[in-house]
C-alpha positions in Angstrom: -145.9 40.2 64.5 -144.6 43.7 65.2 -145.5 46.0 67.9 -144.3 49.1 70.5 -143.0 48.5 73.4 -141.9 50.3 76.4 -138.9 49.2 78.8 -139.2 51.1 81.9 -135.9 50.7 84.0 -134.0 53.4 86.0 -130.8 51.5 85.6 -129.1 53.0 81.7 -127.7 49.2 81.1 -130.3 47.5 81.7 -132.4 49.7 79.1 -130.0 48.9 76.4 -129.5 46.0 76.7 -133.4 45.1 76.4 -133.6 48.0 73.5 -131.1 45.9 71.6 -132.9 42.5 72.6 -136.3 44.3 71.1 -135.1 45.6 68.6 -133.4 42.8 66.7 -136.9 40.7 66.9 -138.5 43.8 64.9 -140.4 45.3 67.5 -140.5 49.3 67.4 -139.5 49.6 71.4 -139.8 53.1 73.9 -137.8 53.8 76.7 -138.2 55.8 80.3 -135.9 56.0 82.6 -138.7 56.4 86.1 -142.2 56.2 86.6 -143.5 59.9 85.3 -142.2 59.5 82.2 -143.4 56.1 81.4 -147.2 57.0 82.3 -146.9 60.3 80.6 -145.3 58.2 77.0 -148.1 55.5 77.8 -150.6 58.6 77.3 -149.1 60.2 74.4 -147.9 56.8 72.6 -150.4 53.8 73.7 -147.9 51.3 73.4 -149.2 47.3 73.0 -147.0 46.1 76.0 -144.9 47.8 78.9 -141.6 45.9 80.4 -141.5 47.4 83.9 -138.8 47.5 86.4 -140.5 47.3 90.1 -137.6 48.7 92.0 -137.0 52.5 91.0 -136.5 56.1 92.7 -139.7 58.0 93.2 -142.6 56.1 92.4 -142.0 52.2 92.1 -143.2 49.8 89.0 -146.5 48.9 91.8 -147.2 52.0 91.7 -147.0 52.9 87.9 -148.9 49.6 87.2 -151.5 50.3 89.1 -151.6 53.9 87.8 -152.3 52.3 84.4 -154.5 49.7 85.1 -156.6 52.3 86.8 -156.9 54.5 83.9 -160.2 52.9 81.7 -158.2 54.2 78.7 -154.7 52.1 79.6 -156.2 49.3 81.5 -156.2 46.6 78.5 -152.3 47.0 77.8 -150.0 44.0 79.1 -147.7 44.9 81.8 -145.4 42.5 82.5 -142.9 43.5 85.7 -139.1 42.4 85.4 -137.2 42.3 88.7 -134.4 40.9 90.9 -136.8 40.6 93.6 -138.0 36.6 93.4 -140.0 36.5 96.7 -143.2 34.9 96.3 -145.2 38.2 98.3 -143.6 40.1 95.3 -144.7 38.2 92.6 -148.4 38.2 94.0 -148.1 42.1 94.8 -147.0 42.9 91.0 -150.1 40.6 90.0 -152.4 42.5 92.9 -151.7 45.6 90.9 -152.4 44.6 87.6 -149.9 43.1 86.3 -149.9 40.6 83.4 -146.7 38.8 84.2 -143.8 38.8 86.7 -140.2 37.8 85.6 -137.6 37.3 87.5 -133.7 39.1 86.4 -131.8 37.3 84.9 -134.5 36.8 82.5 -134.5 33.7 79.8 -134.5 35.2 76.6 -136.9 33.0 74.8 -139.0 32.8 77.4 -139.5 36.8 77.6 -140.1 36.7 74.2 -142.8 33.9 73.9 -144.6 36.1 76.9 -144.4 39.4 74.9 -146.0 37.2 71.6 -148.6 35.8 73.9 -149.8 39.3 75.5 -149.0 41.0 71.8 -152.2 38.7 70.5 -153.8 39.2 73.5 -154.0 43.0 73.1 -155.0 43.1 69.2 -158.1 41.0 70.3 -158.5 43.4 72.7 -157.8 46.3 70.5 -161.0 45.2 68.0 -163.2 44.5 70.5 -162.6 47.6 72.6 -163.0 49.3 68.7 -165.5 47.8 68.2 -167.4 48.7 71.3 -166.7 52.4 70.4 -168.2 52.1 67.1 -171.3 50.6 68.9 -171.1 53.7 71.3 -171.2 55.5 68.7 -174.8 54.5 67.8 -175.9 55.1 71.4 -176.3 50.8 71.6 -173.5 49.6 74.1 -173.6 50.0 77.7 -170.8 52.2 79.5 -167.6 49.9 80.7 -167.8 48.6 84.2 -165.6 50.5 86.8 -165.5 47.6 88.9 -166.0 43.4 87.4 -167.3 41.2 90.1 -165.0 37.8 90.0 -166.3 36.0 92.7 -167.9 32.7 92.1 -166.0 31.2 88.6 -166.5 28.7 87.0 -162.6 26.7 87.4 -161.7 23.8 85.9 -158.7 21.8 86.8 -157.2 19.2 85.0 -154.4 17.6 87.2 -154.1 13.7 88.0 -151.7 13.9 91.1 -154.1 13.8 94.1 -152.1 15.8 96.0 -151.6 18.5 93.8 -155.3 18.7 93.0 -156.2 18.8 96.5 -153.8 21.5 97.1 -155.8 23.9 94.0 -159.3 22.8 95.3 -158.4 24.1 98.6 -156.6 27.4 97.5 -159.8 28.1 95.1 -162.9 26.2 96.2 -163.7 29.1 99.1 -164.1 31.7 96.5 -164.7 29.2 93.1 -167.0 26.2 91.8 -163.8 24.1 91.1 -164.6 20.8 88.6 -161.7 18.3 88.7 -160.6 16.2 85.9 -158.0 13.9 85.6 -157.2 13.3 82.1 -157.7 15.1 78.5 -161.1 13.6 77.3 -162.1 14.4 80.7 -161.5 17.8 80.4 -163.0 18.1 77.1 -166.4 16.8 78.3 -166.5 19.1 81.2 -166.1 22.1 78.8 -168.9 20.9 76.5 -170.8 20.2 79.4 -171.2 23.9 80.3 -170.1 27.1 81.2 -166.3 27.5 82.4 -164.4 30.7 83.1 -161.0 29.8 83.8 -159.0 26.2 82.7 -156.3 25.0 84.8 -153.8 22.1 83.3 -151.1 20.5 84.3 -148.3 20.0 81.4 -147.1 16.8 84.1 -150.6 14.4 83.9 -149.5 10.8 83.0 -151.9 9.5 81.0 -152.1 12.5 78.7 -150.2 15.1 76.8 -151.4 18.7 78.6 -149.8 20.1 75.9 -151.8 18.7 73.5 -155.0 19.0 75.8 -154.1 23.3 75.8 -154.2 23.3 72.0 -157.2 21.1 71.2 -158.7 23.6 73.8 -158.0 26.4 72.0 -159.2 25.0 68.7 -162.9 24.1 70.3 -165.6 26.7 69.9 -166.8 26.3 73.3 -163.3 26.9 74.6 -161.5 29.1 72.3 -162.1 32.3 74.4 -161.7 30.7 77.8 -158.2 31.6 79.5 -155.8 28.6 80.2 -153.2 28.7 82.8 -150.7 25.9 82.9 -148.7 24.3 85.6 -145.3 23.3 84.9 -142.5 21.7 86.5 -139.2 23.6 86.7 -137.1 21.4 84.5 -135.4 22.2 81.4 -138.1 19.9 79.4 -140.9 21.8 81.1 -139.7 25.1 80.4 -139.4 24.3 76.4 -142.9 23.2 76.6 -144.0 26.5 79.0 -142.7 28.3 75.9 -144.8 26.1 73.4 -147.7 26.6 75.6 -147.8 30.5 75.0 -147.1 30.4 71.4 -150.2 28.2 70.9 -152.1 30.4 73.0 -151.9 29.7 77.2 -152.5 32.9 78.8 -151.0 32.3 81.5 -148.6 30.2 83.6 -147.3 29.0 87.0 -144.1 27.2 88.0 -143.8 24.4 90.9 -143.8 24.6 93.8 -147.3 26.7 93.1 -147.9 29.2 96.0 -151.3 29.2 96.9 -151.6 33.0 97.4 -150.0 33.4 93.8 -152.6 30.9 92.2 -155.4 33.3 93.5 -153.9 36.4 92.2 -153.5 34.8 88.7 -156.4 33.1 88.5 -158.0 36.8 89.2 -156.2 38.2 86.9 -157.5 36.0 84.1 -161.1 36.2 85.4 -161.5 39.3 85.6 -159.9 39.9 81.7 -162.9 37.1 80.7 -165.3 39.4 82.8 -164.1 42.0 81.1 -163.8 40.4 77.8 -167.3 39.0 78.1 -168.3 42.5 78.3 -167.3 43.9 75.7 -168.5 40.9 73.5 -172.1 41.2 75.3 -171.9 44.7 74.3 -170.8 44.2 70.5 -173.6 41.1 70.0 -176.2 43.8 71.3 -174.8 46.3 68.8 -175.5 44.0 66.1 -179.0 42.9 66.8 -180.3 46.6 66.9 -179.3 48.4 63.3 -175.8 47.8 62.3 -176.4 44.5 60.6 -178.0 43.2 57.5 -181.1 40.7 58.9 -180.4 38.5 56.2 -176.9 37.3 56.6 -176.2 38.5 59.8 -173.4 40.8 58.5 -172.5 44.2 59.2 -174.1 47.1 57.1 -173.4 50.0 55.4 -174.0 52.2 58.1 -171.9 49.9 60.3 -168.7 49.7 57.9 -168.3 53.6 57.1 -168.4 54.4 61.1 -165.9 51.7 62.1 -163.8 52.1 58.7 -163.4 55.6 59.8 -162.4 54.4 63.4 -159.8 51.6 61.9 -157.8 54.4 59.5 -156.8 56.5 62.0 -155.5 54.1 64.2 -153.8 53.0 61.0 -152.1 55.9 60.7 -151.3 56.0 64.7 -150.0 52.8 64.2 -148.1 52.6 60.7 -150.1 49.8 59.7 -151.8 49.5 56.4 -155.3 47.9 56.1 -156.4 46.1 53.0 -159.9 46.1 51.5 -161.7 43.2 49.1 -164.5 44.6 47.4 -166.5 41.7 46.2 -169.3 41.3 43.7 -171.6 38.1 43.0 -171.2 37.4 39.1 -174.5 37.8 37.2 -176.5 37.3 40.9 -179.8 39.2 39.1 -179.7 35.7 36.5 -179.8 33.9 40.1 -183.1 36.1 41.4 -184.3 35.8 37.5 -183.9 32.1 36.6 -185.0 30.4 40.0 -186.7 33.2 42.5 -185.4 35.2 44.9 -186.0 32.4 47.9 -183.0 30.8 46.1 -181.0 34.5 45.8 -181.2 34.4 49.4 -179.9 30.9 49.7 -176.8 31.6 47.6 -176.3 35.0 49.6 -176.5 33.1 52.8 -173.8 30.7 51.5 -172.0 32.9 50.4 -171.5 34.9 53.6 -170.2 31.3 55.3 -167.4 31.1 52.5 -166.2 34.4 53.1 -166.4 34.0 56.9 -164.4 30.5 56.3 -161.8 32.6 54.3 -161.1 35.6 56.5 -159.3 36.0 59.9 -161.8 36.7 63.2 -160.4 40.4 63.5 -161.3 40.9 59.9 -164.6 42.8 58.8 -167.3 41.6 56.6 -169.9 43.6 55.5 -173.3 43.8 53.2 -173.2 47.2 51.5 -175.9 46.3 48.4 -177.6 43.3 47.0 -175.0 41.2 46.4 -172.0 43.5 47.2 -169.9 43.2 49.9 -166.6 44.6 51.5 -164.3 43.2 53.5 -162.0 45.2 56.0 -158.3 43.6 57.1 -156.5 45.2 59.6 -152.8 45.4 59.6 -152.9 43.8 56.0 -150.1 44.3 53.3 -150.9 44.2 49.6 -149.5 40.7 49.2 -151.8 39.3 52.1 -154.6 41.2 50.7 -154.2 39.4 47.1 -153.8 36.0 48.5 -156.9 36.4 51.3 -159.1 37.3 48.0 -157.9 34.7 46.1 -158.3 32.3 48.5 -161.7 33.6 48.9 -162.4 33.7 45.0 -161.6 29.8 45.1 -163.5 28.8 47.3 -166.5 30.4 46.2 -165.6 28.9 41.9 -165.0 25.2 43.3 -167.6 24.2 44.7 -171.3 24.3 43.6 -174.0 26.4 45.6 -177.2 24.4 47.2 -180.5 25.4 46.4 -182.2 22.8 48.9 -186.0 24.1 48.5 -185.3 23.6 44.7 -183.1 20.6 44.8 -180.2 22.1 42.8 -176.9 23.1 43.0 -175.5 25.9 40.8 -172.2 27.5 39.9 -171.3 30.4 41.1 -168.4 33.3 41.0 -167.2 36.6 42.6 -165.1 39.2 40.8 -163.0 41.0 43.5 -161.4 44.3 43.9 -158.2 44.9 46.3 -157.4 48.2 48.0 -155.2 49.4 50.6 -155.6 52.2 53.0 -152.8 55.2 52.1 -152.5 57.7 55.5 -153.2 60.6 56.7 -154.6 61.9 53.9 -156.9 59.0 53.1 -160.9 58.4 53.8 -163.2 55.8 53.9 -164.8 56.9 50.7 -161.3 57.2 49.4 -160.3 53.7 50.0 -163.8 52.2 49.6 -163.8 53.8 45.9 -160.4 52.7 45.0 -161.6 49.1 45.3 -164.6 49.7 43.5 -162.9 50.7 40.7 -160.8 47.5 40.2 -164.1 45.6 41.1 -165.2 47.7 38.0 -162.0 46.2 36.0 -162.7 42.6 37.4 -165.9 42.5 36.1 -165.5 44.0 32.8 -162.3 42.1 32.5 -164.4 38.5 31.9 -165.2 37.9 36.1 -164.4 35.6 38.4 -161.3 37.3 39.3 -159.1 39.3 41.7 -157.8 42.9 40.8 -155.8 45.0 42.6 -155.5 49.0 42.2 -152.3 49.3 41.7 -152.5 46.8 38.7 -151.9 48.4 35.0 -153.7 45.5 34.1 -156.5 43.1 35.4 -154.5 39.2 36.4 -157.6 36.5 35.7 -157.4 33.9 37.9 -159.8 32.4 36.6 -162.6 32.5 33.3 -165.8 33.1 32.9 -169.0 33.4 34.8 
């Protein structure tokens, strides 16, 4: 997982030296050397996270991050602060000013570097639904972005079995909070499919459970996948391997013991106000959907839909040096469907259809209805070879198994013939791209079906026969 990244530090050394560090994990990394020049690069380049120095000439890292997070078009990108200064009023005054994260010189390597992954998928979520959003904007559908997010009044739950310790969060949080307390992991996972909650608390230390575990069962369950967690840990060497674990599996966010009650409520804040947030711009895209950009019959985007946000998605492409890959896909002899057993039964098989190629693609990926039984996918930062193997995968699982027709008590076979494109720069379009994969949609079909082609190809590679 690549990305740009700025390191703000008025010291030369201490620049290099986390260039280098960057650098050798991949990522494409920007430097400034004070405040001016880091918000005027964060303008002109839009990085995906900024490592910030608090203690420089002129105006300090407060300052600059609260410059950024002030700006509606900066706002979303991580800042994470890196400092000598360990004081506790510190840390809660980086957080107080938007910051993401705040790391203490001399920083632990892996640990810096399990952050910058966390907050990296953090922002490409945020990226497609803030895109998203636009494209519904677009349409005149999605209601302007708040200035301010009211976070008073969350939903917390805490899962912590050391009485003491509980007591301690319920009394830093319950003034402002509903805090529900459980004690061990099926505990927690009842109060979640119980009803609505905001923020998760767990402690990585409860005795009867692995919290571990508990974060990542959490973030597998569809009532909590988009629900921040923020861990507690214990500042031991075993703690501190699983802290990393934690944001590689997908923890937002994370506090060490002793926990300071004052830095509790600034992070718990922090990751209430991104749900606020995030639960706006989901609000806004659902809305979007239900009132013209989507096909009423499987729920997928439309035509109209795809062209404006394909437009959107190539020219951050090309900001971004990222290639996206496009599957156009084609139901074998679907009018046979409609002609043999009625077009109640069409739409069954359409309907199922849709579920295997949600099932087969990624959640930042793009389905779309653009005919009958034509269909597009869009992938985001997709080489070719990912491209090939998502529409394989897809082709498989549409050949395998036999489609139910319940209202006629049957089950039928049924195949896609798939064409693979990839955006090309600058000088691509839409209409471009979208016709490239046509045309070896065209050579997949004529080719015998049920098979995946790529444009580049000299010639078509079945997969599979027939249909």
């Amino acid at each position: 997982m690549t990305a740009r990244i700025l390191v703000v530090d008025d010291v030369l050394p201490n620049v290099k030296l986390l260039e280098a560090k960057l650098s050798r994990e991949y990522y494409d990394v920007l430097t400034a050397m004070n405040g001016a020049d880091a918000l005027e690069i964060i303008e002109r380049e839009i990085p995906d996270i900024v490592l910030l120095d608090v203690m420089m000439p002129g105006m300090d890292g407060f300052e600059v991050c609260e410059q950024i997070k002030a700006n509606p078009n900066l706002r979303h990108i991580p800042v994470i602060m890196v400092t000598a200064l360990s004081d506790t009023s510190d840390r809660v005054r980086g957080l107080e000013a938007g910051a993401d994260d705040f790391l203490t010189k001399p920083v632990n390597d892996i640990a810096l570097f399990a952050r910058v992954r966390s907050l990296i998928r953090l922002k490409i979520m945020m990226d497609e639904l803030r895109l998203r959003e636009a494209t519904s904007s677009n349409f005149g559908v999605a209601d302007a972005e708040p200035l301010e997010l009211n976070i008073d009044g969350g939903r917390i739950l805490v899962v912590e079995d050391r009485e003491i310790y509980a007591r301690n969060i319920n009394q830093a949080l319950g003034g402002q909070h509903t805090v529900t307390m459980a004690t061990e992991a099926d505990g927690a996972v009842a109060a979640v499919q119980a009803g609505d909650v905001d923020l998760i608390i767990v402690s990585l230390s409860l005795q009867d459970s692995d919290g571990l575990r508990l974060c990542s069962h959490l973030r597998s369950m569809e009532e909590s996948r988009q629900i921040p967690i923020l861990i507690l840990v214990d500042d031991t060497p075993d703690q501190m391997e699983r802290l990393v674990k934690g944001l590689d599996i997908g923890v937002n966010d994370y506090l060490i013991r002793p926990v300071d009650q004052n830095e509790l409520m600034a992070r718990c804040r922090t990751q209430l106000r991104r749900k606020k947030y995030e639960d706006h711009l989901r609000d806004n895209y659902h809305t979007s959907l239900t009132l013209a950009v989507t096909d009423p019959l499987t729920g997928l985007y439309n035509r109209r839909y795809l062209e404006t946000h394909l437009e959107s998605l190539m020219k951050r492409a090309v900001q971004d040096n990222k290639p996206i890959g496009l599957l156009a896909l084609d139901i074998d002899h679907f009018k046979l469907v409609n002609d043999t057993h009625g077009h109640a039964a069409g739409d069954d098989v359409l309907k199922e259809f849709v579920g295997r190629i949600k099932r087969s693609v990624r959640g930042i990926d793009l389905p779309a209805r653009i005919g009958g039984e034509e269909f597009v996918v869009v992938m985001p930062d997709t080489d070719r070879e990912t491209s090939m193997a998502v529409a394989e995968r897809l082709r498989a699982s549409v050949a395998d198994s036999l489609f139910s027709l319940p209202e006629l008590d049957l089950q039928i076979p049924i195949t896609v013939s798939i064409g693979v494109s990839l955006s090309q720069g600058a000088s691509d379009s839409p209409a471009a791209a979208l016709k490239r994969g046509d045309d070896a949609l065209y050579v997949a079909k004529n080719s015998g079906r049920n098979m995946v082609v790529s444009d580049e190809q000299d010639e078509p590679i079945a997969t599979a026969q027939g249909a």
